[in-house]
PDB file of N, CA, C and O in Angstrom:
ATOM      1  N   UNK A   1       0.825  -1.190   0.000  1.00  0.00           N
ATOM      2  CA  UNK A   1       0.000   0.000   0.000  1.00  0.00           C
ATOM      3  C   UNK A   1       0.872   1.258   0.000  1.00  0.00           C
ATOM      4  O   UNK A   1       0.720   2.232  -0.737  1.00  0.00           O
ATOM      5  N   UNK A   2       1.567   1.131   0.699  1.00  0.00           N
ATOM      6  CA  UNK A   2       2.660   2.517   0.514  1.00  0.00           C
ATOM      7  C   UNK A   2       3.372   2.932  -0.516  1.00  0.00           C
ATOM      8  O   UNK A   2       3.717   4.095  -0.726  1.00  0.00           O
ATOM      9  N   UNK A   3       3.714   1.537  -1.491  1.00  0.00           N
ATOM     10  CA  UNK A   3       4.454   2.038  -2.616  1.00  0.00           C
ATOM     11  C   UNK A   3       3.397   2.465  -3.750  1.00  0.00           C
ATOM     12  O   UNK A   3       3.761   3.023  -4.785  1.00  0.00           O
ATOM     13  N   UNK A   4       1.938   2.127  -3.440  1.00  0.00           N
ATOM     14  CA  UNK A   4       1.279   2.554  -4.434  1.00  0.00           C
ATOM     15  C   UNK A   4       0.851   3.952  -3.998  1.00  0.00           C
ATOM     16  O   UNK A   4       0.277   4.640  -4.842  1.00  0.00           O
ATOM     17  N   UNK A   5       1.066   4.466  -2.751  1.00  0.00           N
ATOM     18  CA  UNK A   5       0.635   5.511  -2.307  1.00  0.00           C
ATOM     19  C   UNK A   5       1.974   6.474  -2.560  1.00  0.00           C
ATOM     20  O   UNK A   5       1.623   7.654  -2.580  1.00  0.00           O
ATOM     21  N   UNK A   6       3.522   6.295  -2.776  1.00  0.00           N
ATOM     22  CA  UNK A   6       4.229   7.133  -3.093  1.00  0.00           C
ATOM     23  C   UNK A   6       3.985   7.129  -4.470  1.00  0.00           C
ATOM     24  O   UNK A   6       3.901   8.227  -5.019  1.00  0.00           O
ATOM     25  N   UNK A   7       3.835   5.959  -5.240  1.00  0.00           N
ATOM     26  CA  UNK A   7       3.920   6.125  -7.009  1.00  0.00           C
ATOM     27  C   UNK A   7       2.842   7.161  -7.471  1.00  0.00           C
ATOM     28  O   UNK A   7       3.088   7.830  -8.475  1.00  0.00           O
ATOM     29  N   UNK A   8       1.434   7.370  -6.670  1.00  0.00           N
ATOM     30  CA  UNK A   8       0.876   8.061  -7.088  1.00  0.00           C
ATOM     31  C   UNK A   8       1.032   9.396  -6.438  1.00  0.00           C
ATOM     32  O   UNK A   8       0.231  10.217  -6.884  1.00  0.00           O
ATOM     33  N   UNK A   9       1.700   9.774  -5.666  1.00  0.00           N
ATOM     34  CA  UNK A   9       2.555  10.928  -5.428  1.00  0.00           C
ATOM     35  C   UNK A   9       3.546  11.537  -6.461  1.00  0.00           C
ATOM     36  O   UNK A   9       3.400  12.463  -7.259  1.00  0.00           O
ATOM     37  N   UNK A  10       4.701  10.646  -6.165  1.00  0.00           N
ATOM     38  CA  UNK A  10       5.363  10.650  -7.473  1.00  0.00           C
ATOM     39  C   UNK A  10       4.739  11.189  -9.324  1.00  0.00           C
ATOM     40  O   UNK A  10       5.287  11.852 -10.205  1.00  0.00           O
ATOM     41  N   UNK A  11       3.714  10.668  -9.257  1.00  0.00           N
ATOM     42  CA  UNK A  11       2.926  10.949 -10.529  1.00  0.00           C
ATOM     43  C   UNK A  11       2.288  12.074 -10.723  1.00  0.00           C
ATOM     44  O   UNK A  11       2.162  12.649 -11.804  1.00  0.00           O
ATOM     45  N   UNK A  12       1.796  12.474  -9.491  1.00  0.00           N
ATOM     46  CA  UNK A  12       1.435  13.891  -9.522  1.00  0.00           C
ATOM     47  C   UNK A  12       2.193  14.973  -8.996  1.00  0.00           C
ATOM     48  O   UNK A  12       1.759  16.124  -8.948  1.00  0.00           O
ATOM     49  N   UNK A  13       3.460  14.580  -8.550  1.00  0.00           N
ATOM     50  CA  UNK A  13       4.639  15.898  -8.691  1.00  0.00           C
ATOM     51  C   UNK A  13       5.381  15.848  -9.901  1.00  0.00           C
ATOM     52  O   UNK A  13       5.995  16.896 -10.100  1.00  0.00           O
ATOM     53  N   UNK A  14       5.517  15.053 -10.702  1.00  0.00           N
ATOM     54  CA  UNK A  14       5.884  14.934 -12.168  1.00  0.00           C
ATOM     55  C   UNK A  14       5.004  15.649 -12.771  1.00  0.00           C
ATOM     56  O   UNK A  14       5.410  16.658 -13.347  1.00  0.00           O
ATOM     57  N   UNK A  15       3.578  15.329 -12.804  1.00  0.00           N
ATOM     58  CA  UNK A  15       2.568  16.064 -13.617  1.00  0.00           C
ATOM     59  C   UNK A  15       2.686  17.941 -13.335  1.00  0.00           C
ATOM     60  O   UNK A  15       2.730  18.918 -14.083  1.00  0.00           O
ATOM     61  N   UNK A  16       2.698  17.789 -12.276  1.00  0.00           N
ATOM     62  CA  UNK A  16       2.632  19.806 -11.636  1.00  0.00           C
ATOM     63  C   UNK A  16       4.064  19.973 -12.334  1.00  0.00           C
ATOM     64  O   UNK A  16       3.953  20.706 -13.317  1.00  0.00           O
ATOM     65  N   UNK A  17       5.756  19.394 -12.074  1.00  0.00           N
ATOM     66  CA  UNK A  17       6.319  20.333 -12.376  1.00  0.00           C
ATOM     67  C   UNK A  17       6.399  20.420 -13.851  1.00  0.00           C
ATOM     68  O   UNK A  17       6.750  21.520 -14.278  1.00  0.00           O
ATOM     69  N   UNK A  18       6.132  19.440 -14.773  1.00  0.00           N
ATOM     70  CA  UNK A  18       5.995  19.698 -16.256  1.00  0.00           C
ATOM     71  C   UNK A  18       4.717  20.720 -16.389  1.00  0.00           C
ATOM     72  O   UNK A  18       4.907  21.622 -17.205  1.00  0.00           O
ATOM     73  N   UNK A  19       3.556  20.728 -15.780  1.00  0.00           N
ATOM     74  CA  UNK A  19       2.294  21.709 -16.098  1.00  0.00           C
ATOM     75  C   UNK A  19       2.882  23.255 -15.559  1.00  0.00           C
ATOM     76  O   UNK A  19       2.536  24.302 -16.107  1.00  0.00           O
ATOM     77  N   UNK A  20       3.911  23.191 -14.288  1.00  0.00           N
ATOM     78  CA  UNK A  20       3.625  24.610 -13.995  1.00  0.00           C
ATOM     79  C   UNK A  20       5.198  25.400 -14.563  1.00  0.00           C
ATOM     80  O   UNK A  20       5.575  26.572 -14.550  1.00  0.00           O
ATOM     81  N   UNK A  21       5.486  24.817 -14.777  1.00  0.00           N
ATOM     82  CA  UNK A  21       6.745  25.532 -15.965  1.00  0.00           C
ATOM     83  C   UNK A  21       6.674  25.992 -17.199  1.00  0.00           C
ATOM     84  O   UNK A  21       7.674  26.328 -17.833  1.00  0.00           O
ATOM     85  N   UNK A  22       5.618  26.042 -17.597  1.00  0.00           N
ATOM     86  CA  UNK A  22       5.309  26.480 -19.133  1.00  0.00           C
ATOM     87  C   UNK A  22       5.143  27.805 -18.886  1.00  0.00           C
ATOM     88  O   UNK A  22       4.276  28.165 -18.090  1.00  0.00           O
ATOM     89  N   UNK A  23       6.101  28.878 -19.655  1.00  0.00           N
ATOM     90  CA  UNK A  23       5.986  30.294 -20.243  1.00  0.00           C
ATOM     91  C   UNK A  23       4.411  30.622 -20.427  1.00  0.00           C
ATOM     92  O   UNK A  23       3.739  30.251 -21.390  1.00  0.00           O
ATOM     93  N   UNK A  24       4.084  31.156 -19.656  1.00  0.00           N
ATOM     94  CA  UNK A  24       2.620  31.883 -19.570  1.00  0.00           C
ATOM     95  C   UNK A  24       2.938  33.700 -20.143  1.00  0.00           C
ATOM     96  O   UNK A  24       3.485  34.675 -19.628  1.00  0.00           O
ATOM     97  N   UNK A  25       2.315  33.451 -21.330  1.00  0.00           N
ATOM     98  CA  UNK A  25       2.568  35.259 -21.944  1.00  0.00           C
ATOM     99  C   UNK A  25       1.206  35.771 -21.118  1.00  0.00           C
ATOM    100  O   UNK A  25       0.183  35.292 -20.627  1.00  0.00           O
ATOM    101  N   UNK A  26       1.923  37.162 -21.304  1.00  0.00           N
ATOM    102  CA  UNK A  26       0.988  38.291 -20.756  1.00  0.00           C
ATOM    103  C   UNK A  26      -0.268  38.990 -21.554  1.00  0.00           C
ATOM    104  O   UNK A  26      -0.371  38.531 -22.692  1.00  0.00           O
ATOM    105  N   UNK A  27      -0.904  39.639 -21.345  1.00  0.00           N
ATOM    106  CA  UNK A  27      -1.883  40.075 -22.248  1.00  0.00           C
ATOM    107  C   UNK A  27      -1.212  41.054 -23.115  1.00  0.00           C
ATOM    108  O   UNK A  27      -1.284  41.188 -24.337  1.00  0.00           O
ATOM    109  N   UNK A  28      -0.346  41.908 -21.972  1.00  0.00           N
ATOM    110  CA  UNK A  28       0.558  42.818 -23.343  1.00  0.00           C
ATOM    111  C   UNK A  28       1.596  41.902 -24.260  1.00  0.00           C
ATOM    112  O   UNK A  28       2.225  42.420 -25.182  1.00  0.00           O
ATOM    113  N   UNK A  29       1.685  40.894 -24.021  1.00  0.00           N
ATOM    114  CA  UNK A  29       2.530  40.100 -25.033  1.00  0.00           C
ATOM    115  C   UNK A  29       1.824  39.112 -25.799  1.00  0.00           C
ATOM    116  O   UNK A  29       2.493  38.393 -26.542  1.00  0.00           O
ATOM    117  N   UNK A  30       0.847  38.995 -25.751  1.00  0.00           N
ATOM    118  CA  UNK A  30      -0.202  38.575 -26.530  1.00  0.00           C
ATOM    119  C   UNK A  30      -0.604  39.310 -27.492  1.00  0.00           C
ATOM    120  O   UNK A  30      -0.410  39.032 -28.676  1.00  0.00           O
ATOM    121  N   UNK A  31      -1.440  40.720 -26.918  1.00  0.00           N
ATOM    122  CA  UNK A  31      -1.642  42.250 -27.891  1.00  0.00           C
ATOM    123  C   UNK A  31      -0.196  41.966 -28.777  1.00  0.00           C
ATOM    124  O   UNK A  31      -0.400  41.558 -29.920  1.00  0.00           O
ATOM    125  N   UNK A  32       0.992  42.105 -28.445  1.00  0.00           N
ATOM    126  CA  UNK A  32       1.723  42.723 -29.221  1.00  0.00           C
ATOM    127  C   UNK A  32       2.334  41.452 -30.483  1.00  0.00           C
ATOM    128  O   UNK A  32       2.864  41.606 -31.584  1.00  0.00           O
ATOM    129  N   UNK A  33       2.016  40.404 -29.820  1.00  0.00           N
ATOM    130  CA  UNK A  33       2.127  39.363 -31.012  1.00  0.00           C
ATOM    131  C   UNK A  33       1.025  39.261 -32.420  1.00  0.00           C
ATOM    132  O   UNK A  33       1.385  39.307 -33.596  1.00  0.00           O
ATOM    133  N   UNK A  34      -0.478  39.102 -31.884  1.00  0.00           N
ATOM    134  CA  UNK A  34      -1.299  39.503 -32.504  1.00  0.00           C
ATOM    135  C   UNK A  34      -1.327  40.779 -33.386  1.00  0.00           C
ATOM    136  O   UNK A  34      -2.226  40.796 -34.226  1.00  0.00           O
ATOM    137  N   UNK A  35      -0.367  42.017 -33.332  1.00  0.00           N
ATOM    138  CA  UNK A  35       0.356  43.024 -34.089  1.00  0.00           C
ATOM    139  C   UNK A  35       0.836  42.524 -34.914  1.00  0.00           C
ATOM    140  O   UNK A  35       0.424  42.414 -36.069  1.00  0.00           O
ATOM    141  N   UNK A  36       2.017  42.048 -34.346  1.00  0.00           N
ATOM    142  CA  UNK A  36       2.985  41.336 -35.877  1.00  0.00           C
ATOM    143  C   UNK A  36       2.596  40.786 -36.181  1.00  0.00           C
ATOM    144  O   UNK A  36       2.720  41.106 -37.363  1.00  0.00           O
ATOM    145  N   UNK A  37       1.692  39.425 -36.194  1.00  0.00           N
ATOM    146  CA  UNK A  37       1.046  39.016 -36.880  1.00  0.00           C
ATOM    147  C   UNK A  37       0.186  39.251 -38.408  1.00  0.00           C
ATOM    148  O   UNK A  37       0.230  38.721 -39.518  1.00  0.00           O
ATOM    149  N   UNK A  38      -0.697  40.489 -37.689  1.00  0.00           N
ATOM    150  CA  UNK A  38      -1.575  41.113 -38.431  1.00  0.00           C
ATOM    151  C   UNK A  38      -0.565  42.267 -39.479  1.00  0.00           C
ATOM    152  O   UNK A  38      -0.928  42.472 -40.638  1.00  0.00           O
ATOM    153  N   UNK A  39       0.475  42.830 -39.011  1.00  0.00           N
ATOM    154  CA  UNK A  39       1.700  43.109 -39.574  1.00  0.00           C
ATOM    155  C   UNK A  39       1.948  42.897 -40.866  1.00  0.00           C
ATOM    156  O   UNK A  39       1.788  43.541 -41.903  1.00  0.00           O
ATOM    157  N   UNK A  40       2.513  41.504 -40.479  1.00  0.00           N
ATOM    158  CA  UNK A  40       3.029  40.368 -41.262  1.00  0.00           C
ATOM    159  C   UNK A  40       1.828  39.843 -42.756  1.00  0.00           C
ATOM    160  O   UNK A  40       2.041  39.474 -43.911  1.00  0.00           O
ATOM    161  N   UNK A  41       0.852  40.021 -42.114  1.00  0.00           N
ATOM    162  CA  UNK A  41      -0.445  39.745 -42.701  1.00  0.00           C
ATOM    163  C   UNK A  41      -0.497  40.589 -44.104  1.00  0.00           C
ATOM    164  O   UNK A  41      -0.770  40.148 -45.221  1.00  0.00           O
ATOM    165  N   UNK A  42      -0.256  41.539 -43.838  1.00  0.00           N
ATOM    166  CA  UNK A  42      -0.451  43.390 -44.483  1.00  0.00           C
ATOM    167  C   UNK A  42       0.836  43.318 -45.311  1.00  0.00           C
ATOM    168  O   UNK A  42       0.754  43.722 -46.471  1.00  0.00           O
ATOM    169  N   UNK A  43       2.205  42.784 -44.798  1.00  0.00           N
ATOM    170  CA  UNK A  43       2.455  42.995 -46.013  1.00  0.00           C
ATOM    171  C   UNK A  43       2.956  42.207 -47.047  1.00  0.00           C
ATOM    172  O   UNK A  43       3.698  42.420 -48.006  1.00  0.00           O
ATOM    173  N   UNK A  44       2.159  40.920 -46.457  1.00  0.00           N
ATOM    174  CA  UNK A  44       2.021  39.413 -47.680  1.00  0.00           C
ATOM    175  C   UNK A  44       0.903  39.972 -48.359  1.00  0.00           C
ATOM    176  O   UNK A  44       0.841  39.448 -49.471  1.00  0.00           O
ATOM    177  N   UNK A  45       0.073  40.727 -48.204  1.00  0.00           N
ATOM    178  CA  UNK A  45      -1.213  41.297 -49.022  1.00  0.00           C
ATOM    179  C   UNK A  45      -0.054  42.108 -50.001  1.00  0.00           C
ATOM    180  O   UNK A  45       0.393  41.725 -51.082  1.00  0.00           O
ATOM    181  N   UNK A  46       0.183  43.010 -49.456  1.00  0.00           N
ATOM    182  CA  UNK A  46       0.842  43.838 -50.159  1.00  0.00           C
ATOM    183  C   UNK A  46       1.844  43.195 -51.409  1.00  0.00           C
ATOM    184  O   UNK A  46       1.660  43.432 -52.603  1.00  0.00           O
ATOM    185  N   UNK A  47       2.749  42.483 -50.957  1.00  0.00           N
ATOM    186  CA  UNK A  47       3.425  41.868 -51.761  1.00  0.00           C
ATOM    187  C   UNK A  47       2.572  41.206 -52.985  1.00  0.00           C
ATOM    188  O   UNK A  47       2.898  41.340 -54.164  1.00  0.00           O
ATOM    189  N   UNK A  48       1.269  40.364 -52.472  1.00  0.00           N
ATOM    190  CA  UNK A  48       0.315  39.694 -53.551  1.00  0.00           C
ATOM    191  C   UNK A  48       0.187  40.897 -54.674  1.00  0.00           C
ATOM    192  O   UNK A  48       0.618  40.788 -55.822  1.00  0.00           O
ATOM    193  N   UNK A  49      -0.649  42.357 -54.013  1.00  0.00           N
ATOM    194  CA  UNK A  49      -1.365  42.686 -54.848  1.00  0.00           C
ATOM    195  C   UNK A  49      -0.337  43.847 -55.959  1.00  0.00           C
ATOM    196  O   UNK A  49      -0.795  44.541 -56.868  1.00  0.00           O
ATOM    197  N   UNK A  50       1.183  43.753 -55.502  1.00  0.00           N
ATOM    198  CA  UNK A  50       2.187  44.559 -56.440  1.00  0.00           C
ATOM    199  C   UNK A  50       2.116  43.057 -57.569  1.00  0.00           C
ATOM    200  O   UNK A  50       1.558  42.988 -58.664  1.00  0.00           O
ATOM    201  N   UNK A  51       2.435  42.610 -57.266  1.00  0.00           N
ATOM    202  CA  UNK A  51       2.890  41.336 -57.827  1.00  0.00           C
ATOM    203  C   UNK A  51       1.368  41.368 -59.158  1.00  0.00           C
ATOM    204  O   UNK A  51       1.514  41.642 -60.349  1.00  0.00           O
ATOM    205  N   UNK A  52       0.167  41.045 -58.545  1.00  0.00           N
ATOM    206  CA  UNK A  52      -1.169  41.015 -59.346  1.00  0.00           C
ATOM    207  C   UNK A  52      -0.495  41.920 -60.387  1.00  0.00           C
ATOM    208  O   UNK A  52      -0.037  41.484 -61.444  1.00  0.00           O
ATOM    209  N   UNK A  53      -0.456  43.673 -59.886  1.00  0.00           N
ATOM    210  CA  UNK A  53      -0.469  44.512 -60.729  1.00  0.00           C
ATOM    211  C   UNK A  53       0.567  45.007 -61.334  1.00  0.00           C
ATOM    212  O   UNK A  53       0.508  46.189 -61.672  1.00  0.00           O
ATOM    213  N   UNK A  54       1.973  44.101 -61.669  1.00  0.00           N
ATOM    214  CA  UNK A  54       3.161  43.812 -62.158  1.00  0.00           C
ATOM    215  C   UNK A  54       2.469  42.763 -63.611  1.00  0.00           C
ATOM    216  O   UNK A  54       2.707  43.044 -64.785  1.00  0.00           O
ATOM    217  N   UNK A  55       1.600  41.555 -63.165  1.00  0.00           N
ATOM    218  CA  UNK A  55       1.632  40.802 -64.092  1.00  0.00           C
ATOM    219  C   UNK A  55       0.157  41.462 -65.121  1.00  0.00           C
ATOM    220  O   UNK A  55      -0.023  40.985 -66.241  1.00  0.00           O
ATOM    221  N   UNK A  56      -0.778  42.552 -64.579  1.00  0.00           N
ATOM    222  CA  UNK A  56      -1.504  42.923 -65.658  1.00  0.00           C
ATOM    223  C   UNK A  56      -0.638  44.210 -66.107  1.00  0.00           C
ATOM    224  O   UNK A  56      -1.028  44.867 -67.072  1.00  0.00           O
ATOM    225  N   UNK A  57       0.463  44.551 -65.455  1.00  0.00           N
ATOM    226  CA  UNK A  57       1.220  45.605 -66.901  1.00  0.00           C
ATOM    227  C   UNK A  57       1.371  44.839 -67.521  1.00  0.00           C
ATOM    228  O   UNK A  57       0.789  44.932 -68.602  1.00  0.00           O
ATOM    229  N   UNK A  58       2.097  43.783 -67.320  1.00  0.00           N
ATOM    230  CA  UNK A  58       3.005  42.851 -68.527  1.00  0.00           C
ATOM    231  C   UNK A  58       1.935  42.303 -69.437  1.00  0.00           C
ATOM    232  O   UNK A  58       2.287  42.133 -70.605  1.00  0.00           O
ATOM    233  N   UNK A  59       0.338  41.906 -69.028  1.00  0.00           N
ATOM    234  CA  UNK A  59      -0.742  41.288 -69.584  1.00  0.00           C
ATOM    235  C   UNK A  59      -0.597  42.740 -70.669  1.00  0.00           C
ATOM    236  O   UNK A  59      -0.206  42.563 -71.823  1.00  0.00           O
ATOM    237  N   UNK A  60      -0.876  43.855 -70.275  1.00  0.00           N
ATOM    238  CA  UNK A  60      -1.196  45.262 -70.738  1.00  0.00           C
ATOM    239  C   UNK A  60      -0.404  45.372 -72.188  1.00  0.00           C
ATOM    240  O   UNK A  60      -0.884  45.464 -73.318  1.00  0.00           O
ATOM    241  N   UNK A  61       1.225  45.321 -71.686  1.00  0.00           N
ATOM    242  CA  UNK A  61       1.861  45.903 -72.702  1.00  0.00           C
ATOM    243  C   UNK A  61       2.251  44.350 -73.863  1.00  0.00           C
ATOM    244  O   UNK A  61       3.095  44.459 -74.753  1.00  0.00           O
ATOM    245  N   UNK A  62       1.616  43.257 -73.665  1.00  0.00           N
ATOM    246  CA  UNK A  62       1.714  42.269 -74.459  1.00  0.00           C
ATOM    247  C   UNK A  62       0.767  42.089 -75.543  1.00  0.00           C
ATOM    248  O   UNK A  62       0.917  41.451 -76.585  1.00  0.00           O
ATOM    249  N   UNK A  63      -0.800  43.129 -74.895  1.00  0.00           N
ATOM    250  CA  UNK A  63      -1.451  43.386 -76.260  1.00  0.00           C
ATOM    251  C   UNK A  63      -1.561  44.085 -76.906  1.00  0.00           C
ATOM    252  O   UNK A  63      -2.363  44.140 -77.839  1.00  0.00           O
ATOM    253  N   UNK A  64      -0.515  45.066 -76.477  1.00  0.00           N
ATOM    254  CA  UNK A  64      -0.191  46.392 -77.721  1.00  0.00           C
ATOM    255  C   UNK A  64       0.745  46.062 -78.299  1.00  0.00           C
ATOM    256  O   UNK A  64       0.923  46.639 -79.372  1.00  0.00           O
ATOM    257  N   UNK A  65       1.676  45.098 -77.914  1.00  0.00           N
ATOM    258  CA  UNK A  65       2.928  44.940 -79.125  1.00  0.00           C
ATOM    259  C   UNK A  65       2.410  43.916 -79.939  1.00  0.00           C
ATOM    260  O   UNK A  65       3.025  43.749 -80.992  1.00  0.00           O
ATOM    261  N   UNK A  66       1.063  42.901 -79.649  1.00  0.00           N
ATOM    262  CA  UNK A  66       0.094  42.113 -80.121  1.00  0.00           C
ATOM    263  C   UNK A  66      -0.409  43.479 -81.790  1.00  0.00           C
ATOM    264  O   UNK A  66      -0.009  43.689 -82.935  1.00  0.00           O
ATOM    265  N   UNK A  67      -1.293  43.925 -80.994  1.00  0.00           N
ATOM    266  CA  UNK A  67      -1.885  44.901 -81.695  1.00  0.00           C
ATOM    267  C   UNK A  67      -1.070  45.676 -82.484  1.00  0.00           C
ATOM    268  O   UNK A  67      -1.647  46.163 -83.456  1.00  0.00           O
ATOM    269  N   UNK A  68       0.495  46.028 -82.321  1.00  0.00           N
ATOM    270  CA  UNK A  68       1.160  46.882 -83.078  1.00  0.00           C
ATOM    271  C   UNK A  68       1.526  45.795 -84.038  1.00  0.00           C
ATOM    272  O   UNK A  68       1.109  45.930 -85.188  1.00  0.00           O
ATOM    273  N   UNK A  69       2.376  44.534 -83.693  1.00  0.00           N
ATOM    274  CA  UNK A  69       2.337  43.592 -84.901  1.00  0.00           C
ATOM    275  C   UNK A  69       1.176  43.673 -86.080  1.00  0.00           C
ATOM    276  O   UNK A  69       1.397  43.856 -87.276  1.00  0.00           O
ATOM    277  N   UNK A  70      -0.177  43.483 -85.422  1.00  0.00           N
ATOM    278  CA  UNK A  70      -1.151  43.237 -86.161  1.00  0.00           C
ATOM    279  C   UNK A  70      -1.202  44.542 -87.102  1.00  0.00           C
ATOM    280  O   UNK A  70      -1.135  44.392 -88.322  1.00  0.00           O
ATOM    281  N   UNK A  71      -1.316  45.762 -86.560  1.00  0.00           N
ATOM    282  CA  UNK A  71      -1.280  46.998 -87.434  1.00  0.00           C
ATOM    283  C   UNK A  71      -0.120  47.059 -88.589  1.00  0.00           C
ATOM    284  O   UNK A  71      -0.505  47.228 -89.746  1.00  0.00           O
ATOM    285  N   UNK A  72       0.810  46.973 -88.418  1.00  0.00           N
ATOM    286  CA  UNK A  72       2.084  46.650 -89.288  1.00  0.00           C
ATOM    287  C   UNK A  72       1.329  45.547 -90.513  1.00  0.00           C
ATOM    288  O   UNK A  72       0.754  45.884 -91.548  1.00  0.00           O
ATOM    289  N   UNK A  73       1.533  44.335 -90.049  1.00  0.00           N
ATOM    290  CA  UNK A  73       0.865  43.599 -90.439  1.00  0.00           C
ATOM    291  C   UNK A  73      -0.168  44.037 -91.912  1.00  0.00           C
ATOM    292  O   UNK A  73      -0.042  43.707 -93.091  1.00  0.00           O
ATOM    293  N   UNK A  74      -0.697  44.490 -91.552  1.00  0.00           N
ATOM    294  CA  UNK A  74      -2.515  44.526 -92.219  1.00  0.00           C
ATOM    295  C   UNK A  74      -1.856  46.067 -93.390  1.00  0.00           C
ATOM    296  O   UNK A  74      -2.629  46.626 -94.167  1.00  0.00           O
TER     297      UNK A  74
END
């Protein structure tokens, strides 16, 4: 009876010191992660929508040298 009464001792001071050692953030370090995040967010948008409007110049100026061929052309 005793060794089952230390093992389950044992088991639950193992359990507390792995549970109560974990890095607990703060609310201001929470707020300020959720920043960069949203940050980070803004300027993968950003990057998308240069990028979008990089590939409709190139769409742009591919149907006027389209169209200038064709004028020559005719």
């Amino acid at each position: 009876m005793k060794k089952l009464i230390l093992a389950i001792v044992f088991i639950l001071t193992t359990a507390m010191v792995f549970t109560g050692c974990r890095d607990q953030k703060t609310a201001d370090e929470k707020i300020e992660a959720a920043i960069e995040e949203v940050g980070d967010d803004i300027e993968n948008a950003s990057d998308d929508v240069q990028d979008a409007i990089e590939d409709v110049k190139d769409e742009i100026n591919e149907v006027k040298e389209e169209s200038k061929k064709k004028k020559d052309n005719s």
